[in-house]
N, C-alpha and C positions, 0 to 999 in steps of 0.2 A: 504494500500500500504506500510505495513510494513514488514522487515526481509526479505527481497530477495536476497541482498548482501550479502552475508557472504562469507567466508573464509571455504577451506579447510583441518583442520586440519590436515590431512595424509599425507597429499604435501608439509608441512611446514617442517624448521629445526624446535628443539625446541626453541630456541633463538626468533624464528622468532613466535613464538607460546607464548612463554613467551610477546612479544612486543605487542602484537594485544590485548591480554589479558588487558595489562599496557594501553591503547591506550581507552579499552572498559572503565575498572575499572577507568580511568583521566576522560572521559566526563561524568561518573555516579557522580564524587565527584564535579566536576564543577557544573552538576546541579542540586546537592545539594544545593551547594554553593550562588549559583545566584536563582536558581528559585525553589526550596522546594523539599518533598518527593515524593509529588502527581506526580512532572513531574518524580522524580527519577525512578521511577516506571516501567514507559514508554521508556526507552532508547532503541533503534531501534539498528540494525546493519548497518542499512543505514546512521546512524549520525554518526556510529562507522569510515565508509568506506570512508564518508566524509572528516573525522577530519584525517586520515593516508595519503589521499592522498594530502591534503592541506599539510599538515606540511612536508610531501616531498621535496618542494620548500620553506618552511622557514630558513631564516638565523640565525646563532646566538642561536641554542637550550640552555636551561636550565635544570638541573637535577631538578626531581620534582619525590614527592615519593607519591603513595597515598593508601588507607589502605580503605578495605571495611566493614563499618559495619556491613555485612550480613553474614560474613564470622567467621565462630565458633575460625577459629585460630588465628583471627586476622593479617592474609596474609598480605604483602606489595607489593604494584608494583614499582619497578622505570622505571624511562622514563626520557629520554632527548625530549623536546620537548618545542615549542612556548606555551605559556599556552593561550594566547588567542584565538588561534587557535580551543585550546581543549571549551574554551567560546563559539567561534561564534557555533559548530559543537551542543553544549545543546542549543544556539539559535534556530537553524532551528527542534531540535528534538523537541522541547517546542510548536515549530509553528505551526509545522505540526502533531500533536498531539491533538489540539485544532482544526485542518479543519479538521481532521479526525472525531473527534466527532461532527462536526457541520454538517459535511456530512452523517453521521448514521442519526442523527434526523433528515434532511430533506427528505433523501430518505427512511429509513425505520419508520419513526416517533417514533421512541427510544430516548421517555422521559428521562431517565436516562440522554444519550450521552449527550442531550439540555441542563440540569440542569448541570450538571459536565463543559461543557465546559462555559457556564455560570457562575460558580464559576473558569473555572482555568485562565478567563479573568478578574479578581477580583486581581488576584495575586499577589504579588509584585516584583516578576522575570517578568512577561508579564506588567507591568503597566510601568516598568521602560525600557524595551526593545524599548516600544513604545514613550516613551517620548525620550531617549536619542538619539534613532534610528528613529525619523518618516519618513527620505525619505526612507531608508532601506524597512522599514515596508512598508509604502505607494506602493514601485516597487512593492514587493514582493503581497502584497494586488492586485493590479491592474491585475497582469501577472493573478494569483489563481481565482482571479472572470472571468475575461476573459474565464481560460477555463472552469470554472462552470458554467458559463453561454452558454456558448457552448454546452456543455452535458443538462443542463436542457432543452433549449431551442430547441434542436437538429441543431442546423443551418447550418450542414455541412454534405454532401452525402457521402464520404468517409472515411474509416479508418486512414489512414492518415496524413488526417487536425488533429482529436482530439490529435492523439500521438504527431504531432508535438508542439501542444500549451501547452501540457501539460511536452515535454522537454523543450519547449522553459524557462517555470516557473524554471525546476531544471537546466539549463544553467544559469539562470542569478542566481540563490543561490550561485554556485562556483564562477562566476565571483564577485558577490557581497563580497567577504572575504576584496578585495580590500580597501571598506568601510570601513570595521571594524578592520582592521590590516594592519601597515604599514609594516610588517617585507616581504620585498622582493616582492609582488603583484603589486608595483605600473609602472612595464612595459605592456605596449600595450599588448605584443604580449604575452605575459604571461595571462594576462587575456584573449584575445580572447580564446586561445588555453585553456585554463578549462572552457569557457562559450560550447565552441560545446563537449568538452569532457562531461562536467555536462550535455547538454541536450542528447546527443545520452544515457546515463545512463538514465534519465529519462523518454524516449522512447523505454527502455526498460524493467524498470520495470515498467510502464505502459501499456505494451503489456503483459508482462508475468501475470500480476494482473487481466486482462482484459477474460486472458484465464483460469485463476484460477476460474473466477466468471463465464465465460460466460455460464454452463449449467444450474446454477442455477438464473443467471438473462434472460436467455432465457424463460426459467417454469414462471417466474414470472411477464414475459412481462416489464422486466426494459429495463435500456439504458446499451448499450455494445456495444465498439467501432467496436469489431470485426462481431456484425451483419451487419456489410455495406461491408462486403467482400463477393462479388458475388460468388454463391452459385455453379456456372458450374465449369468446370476442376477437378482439384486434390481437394482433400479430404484437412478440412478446416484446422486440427491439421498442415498438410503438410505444407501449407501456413505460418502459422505463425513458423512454425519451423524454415524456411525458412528468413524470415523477421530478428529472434531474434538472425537468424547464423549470419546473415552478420552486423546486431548493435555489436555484440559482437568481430566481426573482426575488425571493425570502433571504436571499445573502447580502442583496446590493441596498434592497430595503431596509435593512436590518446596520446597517453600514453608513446608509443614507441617516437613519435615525439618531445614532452614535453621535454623527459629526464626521465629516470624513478625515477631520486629524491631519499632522502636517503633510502625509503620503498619499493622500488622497487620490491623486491622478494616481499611480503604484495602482494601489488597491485595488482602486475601478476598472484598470485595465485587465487585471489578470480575473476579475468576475466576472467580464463581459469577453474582451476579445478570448483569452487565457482558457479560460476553462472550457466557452467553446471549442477552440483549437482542440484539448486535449479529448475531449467526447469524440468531435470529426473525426480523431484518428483512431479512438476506441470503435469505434462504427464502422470505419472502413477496413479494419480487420477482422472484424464479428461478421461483416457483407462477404469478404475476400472468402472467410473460413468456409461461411454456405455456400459460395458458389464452387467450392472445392467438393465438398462432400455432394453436392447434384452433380457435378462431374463425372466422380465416382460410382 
């Protein structure tokens, strides 16, 4: 459930394309910083999409310049920005990095995933996350088994119980910044309004994830939220097209309501052009897949 957020760079100024870049490049050197290379590695644009639209609503930015080692010219970025902010965002990418590999070796029994995520819970970015953070951790543990155990267990007849427990997990990661940064999160109504924004995001790339895998965990007789969508009426792609239109009109509204905060253009690009983009190309591989099997 990684890379579905992204940005459309065509739609941007440069400026604004120059910042997203600075925004990506600050949470790669953060979790350097804090949690090693192995997690460097791994940096999502979901922690990217995270960390831009928290720091939206931060007060008091600081100039921060950061320089990446991968980079032949030795590039800089600068950014004004809360740098904890840019921390908690390599938090949740670190976390969710480590259920992801825990979730390969349970469902596909990929030794590898087991041993690696094995050793990145060894680590001294994750050893110290847990210690200085345990209620943090603990919510965040709790909400994740909830819905893994959900899906293991199958306990629920509809599609939309799983999508929901599994926003309900990435509503409380945004509302959770709370915890771990005082700069400006500590209103009520500030955190409600990024707990439903985070979850309607996480219900929806949980649906688009859902329909990325669904022919190939259909073949394979796995779990897929979207086999519990009755099979009568319109054709099943319809359906969820349908579904991930109106999360996405509930994102930007819901965004819209917020204030859009200093990243505004950011943000709105990647709910409109961005997420579009990434469904287009979830669709034209779920299209390509059927025309293969009628081939056949």
């Amino acid at each position: 459930m990684f890379g579905y957020v992204r940005c459309y760079k065509e739609e941007l100024k440069v400026k604004h394309v120059r910042q997203y870049q600075a925004y990506y490049c600050g949470i790669c050197s953060r979790i350097q910083k804090n949690w090693g290379i192995f997690f460097r590695l791994s940096l999502s644009y979901d922690a990217t999409f995270l960390g831009i639209v928290l720091d939206s609503y931060a007060d008091h930015p600081e100039f921060h310049q950061f320089s990446c080692p991968f980079s032949l010219l030795g590039k800089k970025r600068n950014l004004y920005c809360d740098i904890s902010i840019l921390d908690y965002a390599a938090i949740v990418n670190g976390y969710l990095l480590i259920k992801k590999l825990e979730d390969n070796y349970l469902d596909d029994h990929n030794w590898f995933c087991g041993i690696l995520s094995a050793f990145l819970k060894q680590t001294r970015g994750f050893r110290r996350f847990r210690c200085d953070y345990e209620s943090l951790f603990s919510k965040w543990e709790q909400r994740y088994l909830a819905y893994m155990e959900a899906e293991k267990g199958r306990q629920y007849s509809t599609t939309d119980e799983y999508v929901n427990l599994f926003g309900e997990f990435s509503g409380t990661v945004y509302q959770d910044i709370a915890e771990y940064s005082d700069n400006n999160f500590q209103g009520a109504e500030l955190r409600q309004e990024l707990f439903v924004f985070g979850k309607i995001l996480g219900m929806w790339v949980y649906t688009v994830d859902a329909l990325d895998d669904y022919k190939k965990d259909k073949k394979n007789e796995k779990f897929n939220p979207l086999l519990y969508i009755p099979e009568e009426g319109e054709d099943l792609l319809e359906k969820v097209k349908r579904m991930l239109l109106l999360m996405e009109t509930d994102l930007f509204v819901r965004f819209r309501k917020m204030g859009n905060g200093t990243n505004g253009e950011i943000v709105e690009n990647i709910l409109t052009y961005g997420m579009q983009t990434t469904l287009n190309r979830v669709i034209r591989r779920w299209e390509k897949e059927a025309k293969g099997a009628i081939d056949e």
